[in-house]
C-alpha positions in Angstrom: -30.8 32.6 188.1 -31.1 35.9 190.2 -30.5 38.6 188.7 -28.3 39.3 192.3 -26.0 36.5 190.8 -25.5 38.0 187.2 -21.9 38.5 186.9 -18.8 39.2 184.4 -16.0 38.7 184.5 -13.3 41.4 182.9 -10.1 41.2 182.5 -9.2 42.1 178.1 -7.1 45.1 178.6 -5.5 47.5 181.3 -5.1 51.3 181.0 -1.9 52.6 182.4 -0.9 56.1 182.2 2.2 55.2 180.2 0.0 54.6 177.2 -2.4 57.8 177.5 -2.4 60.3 174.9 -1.9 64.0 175.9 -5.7 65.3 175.4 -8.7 63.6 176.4 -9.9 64.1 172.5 -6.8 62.3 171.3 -7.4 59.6 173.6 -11.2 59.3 172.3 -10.0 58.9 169.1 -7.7 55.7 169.6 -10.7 54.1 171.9 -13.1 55.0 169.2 -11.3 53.5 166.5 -10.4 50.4 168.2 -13.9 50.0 169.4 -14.9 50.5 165.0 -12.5 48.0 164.3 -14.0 45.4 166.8 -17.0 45.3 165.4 -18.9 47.3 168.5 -22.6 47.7 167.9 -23.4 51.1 167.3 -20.1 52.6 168.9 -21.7 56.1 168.7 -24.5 55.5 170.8 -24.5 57.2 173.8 -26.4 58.0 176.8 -27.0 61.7 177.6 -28.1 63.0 181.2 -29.6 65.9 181.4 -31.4 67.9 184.7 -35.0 69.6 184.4 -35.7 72.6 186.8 -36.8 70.4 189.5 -33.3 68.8 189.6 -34.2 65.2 188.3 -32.3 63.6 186.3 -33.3 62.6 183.1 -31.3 59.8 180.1 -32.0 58.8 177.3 -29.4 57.3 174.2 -29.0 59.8 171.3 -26.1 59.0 168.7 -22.5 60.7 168.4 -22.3 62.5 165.2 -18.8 64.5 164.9 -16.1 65.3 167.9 -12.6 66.8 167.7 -10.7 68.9 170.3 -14.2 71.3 170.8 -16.4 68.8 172.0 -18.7 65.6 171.0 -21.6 66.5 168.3 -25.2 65.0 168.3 -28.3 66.6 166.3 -31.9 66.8 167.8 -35.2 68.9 168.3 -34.5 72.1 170.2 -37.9 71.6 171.3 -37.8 68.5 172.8 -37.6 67.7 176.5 -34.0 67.5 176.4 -33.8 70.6 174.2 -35.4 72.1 176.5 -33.7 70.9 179.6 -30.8 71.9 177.7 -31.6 75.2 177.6 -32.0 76.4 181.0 -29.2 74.2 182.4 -26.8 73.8 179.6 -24.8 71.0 181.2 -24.4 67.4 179.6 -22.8 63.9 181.1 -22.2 61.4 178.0 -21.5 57.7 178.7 -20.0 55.5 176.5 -20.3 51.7 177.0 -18.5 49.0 174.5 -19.1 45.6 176.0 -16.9 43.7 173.6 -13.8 46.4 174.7 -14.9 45.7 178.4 -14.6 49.9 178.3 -16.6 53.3 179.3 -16.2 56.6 178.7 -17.9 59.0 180.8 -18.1 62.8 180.0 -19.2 66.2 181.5 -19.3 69.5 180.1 -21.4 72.6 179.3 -23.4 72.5 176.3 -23.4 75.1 172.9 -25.8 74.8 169.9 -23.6 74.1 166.6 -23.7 76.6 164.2 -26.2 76.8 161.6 -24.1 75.9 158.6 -22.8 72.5 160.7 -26.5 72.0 161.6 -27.2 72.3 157.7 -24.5 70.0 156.4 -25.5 66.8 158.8 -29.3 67.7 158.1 -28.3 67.4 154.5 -26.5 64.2 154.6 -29.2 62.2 156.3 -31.5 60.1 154.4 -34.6 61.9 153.1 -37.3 59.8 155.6 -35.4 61.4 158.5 -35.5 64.6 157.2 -38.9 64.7 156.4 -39.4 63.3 160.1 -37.6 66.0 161.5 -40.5 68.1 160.6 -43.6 66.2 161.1 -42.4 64.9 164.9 -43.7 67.3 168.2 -40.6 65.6 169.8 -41.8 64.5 173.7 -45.2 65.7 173.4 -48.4 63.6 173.5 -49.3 62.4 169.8 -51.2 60.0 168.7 -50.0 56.9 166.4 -52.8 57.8 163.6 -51.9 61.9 164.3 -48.0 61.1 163.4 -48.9 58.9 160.3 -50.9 61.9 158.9 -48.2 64.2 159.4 -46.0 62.6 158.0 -48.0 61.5 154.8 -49.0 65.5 154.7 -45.6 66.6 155.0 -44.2 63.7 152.7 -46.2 65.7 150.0 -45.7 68.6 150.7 -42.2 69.5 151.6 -40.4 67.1 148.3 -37.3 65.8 147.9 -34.9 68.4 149.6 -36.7 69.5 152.7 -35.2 72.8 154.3 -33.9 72.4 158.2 -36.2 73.3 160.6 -36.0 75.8 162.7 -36.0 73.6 165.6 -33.7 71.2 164.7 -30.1 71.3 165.4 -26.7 70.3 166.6 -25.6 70.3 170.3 -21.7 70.3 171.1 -20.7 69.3 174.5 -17.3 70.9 175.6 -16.0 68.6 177.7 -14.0 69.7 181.3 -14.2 66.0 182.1 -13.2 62.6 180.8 -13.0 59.4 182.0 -12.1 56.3 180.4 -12.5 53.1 182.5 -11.2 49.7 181.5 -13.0 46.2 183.3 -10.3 44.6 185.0 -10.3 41.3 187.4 -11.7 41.4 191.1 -13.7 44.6 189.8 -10.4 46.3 190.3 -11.4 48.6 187.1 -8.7 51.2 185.9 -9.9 54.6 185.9 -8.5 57.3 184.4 -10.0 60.9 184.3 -8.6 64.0 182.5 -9.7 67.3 184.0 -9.7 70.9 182.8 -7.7 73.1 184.3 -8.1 76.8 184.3 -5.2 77.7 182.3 -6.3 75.2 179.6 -4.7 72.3 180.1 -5.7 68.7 181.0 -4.4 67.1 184.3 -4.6 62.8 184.2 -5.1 61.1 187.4 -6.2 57.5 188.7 -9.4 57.3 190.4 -10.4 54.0 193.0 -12.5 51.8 191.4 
């Protein structure tokens, strides 16, 4: 088969702006829940787009680790290529896409660093291989295979069982100004609808073509 020729067909649910909730956070949180309760594969993964200083684009999937009305969490090495991306244009896209749901959520915003004591409790929680990795890993730069198995056996021994954070590891949070959920629908008429920020705080809904 060409790959011109894959197709599917959607056509599980519709999005009507009857049945929206009142913030796009609120409205994240139903999706999100349905999308647990369905049994999607990693619901938190994510793709994040960020833009280097000679404007290309660059994605990769990192995982959602918190969000609430300030934004949508995920942890990483400051001093990684998206790190530092991050920090000269501190702007973020997310994308969100459950196949079983037939949904997306896309969303753009500027970008803060969590606060240490946030950054401290999810380092804390994580099993201890990942901590320990977040220390011996040079995130994005040239390494070796036998190089990173020697850090890590180094580092295994000596930072124990309750590694501190590093320095360079950390939350992002990215405060949205725009969301947009899209729902398949037949005839690749899709339902889009986007909340935007406006400047006195509030969020405005409309429908978007498909």
């Amino acid at each position: 088969m060409s790959v011109a020729d894959l197709r599917q067909k959607y056509g599980k649910f519709e999005l009507l702006e009857s049945g929206m909730a009142a913030t796009p956070a609120e409205q994240f949180t139903h999706w999100f829940a349905q999308a647990l309760e369905a049994g999607v594969p990693e619901p938190n993964a994510m793709t994040l787009a960020t833009v280097g200083d000679n404007q290309h684009p660059s994605a990769r999937i990192v995982l959602l680790k918190g969000f609430d009305e300030r934004g949508f969490v995920f942890y990483t090495n400051y001093e990684s290529r998206k790190g530092s991306e991050l920090a000269r244009h501190p702007q973020a896209s997310l994308l969100f896409f459950w196949q079983l749901l037939e949904r997306q959520v896309r969303i753009e915003g500027r970008i803060e660093k969590t606060s240490a004591e946030e950054s401290d409790a999810y380092f804390h929680s994580r099993p201890l291989g990942s901590r320990i990795g977040a220390w011996v890993s040079p995130q994005s730069r040239p390494i070796t295979r036998e190089d990173l198995e020697n850090r890590n056996k180094e580092l295994t021994e000596q930072l124990g069982d309750d590694p501190a954070r590093p320095p360079h590891w950390g939350g992002y949070r990215v405060v949205p100004h725009y969301v947009e959920f899209w729902q398949g629908r037949p005839s690749r008429l899709h339902d889009r609808l986007a909340y935007q920020l406006h400047e006195d705080g509030s969020w405005r809904l409309q429908r978007l073509a498909p």
